[in-house]
C-alpha positions as CSV (number, residue, x, y, z in Angstrom):
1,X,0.0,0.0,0.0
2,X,3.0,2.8,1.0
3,X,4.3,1.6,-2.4
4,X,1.6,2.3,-4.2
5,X,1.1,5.5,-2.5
6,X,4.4,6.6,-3.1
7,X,4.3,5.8,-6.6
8,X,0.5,7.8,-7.3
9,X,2.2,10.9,-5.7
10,X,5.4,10.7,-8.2
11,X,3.3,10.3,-11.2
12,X,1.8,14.1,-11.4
13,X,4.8,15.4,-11.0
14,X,6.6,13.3,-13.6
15,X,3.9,14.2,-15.9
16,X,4.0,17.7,-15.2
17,X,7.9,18.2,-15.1
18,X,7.6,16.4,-18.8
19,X,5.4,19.0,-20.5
20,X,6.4,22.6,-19.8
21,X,4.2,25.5,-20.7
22,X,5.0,27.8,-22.9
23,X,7.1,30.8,-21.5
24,X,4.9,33.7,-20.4
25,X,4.6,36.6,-22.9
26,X,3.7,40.7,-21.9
27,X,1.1,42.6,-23.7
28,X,3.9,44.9,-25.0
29,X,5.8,41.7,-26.2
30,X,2.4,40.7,-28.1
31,X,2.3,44.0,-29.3
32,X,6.0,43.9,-31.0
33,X,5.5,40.5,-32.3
34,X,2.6,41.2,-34.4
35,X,3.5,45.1,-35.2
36,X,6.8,43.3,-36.5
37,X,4.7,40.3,-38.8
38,X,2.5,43.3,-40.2
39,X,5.5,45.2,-40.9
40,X,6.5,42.3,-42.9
41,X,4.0,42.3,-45.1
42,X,3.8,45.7,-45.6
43,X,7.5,45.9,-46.6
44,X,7.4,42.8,-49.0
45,X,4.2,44.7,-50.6
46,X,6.4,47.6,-50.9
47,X,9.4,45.6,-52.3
48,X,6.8,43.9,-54.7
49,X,4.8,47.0,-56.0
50,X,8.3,49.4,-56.2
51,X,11.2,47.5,-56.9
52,X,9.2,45.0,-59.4
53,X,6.7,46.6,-60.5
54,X,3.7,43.8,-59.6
55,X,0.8,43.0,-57.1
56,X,-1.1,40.1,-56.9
57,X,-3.7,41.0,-59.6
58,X,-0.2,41.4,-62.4
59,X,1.9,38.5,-61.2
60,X,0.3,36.6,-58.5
61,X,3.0,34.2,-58.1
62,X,5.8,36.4,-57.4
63,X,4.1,38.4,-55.1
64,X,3.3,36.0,-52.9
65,X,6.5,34.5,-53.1
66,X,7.9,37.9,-52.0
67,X,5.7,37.7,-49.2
68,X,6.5,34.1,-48.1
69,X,10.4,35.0,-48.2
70,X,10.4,38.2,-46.1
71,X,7.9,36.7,-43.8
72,X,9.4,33.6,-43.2
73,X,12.4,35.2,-41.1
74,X,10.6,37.1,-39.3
75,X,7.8,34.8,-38.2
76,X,10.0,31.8,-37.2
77,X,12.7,33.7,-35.4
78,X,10.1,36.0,-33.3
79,X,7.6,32.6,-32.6
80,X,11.6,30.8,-31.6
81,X,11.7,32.8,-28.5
82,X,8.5,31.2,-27.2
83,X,9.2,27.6,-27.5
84,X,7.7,25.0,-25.2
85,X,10.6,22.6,-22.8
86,X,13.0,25.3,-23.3
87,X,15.4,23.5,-21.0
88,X,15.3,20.5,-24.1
89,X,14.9,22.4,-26.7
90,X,17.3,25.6,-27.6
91,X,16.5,28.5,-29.7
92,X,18.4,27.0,-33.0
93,X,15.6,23.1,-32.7
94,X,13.2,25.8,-32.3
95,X,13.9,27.6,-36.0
96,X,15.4,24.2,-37.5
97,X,11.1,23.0,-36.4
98,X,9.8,26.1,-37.8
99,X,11.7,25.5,-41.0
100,X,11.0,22.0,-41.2
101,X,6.8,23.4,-40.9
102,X,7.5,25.2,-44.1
103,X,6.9,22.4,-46.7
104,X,5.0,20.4,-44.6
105,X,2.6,23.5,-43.9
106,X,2.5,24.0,-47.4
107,X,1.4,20.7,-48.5
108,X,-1.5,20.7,-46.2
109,X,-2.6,24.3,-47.3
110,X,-2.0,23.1,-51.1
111,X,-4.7,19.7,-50.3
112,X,-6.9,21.7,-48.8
113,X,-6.9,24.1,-51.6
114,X,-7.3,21.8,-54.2
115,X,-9.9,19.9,-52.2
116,X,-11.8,22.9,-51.5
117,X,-11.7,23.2,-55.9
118,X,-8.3,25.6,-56.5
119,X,-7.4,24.4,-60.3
120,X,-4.9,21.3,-60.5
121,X,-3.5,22.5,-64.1
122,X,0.3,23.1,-64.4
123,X,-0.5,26.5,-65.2
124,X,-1.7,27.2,-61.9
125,X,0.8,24.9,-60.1
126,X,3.3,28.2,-59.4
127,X,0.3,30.0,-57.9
128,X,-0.8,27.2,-55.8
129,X,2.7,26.8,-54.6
130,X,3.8,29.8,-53.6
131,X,-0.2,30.7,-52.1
132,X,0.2,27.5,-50.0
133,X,4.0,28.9,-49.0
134,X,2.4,31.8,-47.6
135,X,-0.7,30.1,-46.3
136,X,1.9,27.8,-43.9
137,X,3.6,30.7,-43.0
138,X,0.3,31.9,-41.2
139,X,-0.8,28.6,-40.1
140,X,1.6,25.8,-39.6
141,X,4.9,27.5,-39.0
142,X,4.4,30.0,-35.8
143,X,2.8,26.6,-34.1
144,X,5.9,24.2,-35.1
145,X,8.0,27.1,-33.5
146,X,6.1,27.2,-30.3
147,X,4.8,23.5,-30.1
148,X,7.0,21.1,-32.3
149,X,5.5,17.5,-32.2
150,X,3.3,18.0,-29.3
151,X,0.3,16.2,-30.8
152,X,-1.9,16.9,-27.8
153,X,-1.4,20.8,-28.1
154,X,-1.8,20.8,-31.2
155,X,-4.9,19.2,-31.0
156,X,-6.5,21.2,-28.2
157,X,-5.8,24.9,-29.9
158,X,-6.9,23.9,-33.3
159,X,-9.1,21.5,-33.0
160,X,-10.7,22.0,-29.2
161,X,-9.8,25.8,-30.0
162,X,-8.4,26.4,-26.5
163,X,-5.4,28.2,-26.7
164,X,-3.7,28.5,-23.2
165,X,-1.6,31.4,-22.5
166,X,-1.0,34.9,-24.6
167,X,1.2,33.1,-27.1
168,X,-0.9,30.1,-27.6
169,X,-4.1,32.8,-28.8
170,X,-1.2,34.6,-31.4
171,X,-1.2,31.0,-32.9
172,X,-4.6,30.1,-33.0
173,X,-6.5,33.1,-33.4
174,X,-3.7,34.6,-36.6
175,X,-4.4,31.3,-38.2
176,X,-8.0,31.0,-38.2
177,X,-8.1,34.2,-39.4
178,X,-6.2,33.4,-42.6
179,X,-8.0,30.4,-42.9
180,X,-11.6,32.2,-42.9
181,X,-10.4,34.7,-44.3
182,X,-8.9,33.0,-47.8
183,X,-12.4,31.4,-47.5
184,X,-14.7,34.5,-47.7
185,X,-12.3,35.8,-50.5
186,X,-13.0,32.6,-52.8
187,X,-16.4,33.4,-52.6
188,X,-16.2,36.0,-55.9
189,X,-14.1,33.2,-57.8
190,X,-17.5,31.6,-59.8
191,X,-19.1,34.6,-60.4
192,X,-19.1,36.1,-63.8
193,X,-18.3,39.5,-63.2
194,X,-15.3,38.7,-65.1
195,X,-12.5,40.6,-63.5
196,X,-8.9,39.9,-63.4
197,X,-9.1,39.7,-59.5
198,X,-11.7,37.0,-59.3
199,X,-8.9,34.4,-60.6
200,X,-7.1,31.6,-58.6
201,X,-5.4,32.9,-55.9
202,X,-5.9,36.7,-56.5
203,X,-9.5,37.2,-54.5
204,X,-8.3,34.2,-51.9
205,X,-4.9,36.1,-51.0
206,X,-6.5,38.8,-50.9
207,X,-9.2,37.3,-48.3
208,X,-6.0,35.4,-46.8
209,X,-3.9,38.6,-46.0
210,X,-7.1,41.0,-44.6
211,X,-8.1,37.9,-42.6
212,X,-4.4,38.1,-40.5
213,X,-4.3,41.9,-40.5
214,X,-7.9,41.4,-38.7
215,X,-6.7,38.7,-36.6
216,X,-3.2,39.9,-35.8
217,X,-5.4,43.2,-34.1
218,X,-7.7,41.0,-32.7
219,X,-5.6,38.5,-30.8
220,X,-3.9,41.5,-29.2
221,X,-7.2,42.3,-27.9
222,X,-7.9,39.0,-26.7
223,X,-4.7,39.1,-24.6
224,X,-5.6,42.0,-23.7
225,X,-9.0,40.9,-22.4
226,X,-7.8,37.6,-20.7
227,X,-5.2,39.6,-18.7
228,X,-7.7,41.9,-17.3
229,X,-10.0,39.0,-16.5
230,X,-7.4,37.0,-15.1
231,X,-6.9,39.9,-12.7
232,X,-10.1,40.5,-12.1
233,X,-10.2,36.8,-10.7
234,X,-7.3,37.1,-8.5
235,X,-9.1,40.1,-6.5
């Protein structure tokens, strides 16, 4: 019986000293991380429209492969910082995991796409590619950062949607707003209004970028709002 005791009060502390929560994160720090990812897509916009001469309506597939190369730095060294078991796993796993989310968030987004009916030809394979690039940068990548193989937390912010912690409601929250929004912006694609924008993926980047402006101010206001209740709790 004293063995058995002994060994039901090891086992929640094993458990526990296993699975470490991700490191707290300030309001201000929320506040720099996604003031820094919207700067990075305002500057690869700038680099796009200025130094090439293009936007996603003239050359869709360069654009967003501007996008998906100045945002990949930025998002996996900022989300790096906020890895889970950060006694096991150092700053350097935690960019070599967000890297490693690229392709792998990219095929996903690419499935989905042509699942969801994006065109399959090989004259749309450059677009699909380099939409789905972008797509796992929003989705995938900040999550591999922050969570790496941890199945279970992966499972309970995207699936049970119940993101723990400020960092936890970046990821969730920025990528269910790119998702929804790239959703609502294939709505105009079967219309026949027959504008250059309503072709695959003009109208669904454009739906995919305003949906993670949206969501990158809104999850900021979530933290915001959790804080305050949190505190409210403690008095």
């Amino acid at each position: 019986m004293d063995r058995r005791k002994k060994d039901s009060e090891k086992t929640p502390a094993s458990k526990a000293s296993v699975v470490e929560a991700s490191p707290a994160i300030s309001a201000s720090e929320v506040f720099t991380v996604n003031l820094l990812c919207g700067v990075g897509l305002a500057l690869s916009l700038w680099v796009a429209n200025t130094i090439y001469s293009i936007n996603l309506v003239t050359d869709p597939s360069l654009t967003l492969f501007i996008i998906s190369i100045i945002e990949l730095p930025i998002v996996i060294l900022l989300y790096g910082r906020y890895r889970q078991n950060r006694q096991r796993c150092s700053y350097l796993r935690a960019v070599g995991r967000g890297i490693l989310g690229v392709p792998i968030g990219a095929l996903l987004n690419s499935l989905g796409a042509i699942a969801l009916g994006a065109p399959v030809t090989f004259q749309h394979l450059a677009k699909t590619l380099n939409w789905s690039l972008m797509m796992s940068l929003f989705t995938i990548v900040p999550a591999s950062c922050v969570l790496g193989s941890s199945w279970a937390d992966w499972k309970r912010i995207f699936a049970q949607t119940k993101p723990n912690g400020s960092i936890e409601y970046l990821i969730c929250l920025q990528a269910y707003g790119a998702v929804i929004g790239g959703w609502f912006g294939a709505w105009p694609m079967p219309l026949d209004w027959e504008r250059p924008w309503q072709e695959w993926p003009i109208s669904v980047s454009y739906g995919t970028l305003s949906g993670y402006l949206v969501a990158l101010v809104a999850s900021l206001g979530f933290v915001l709002a959790h804080r305050r209740l949190q505190h409210v709790k403690k008095d």
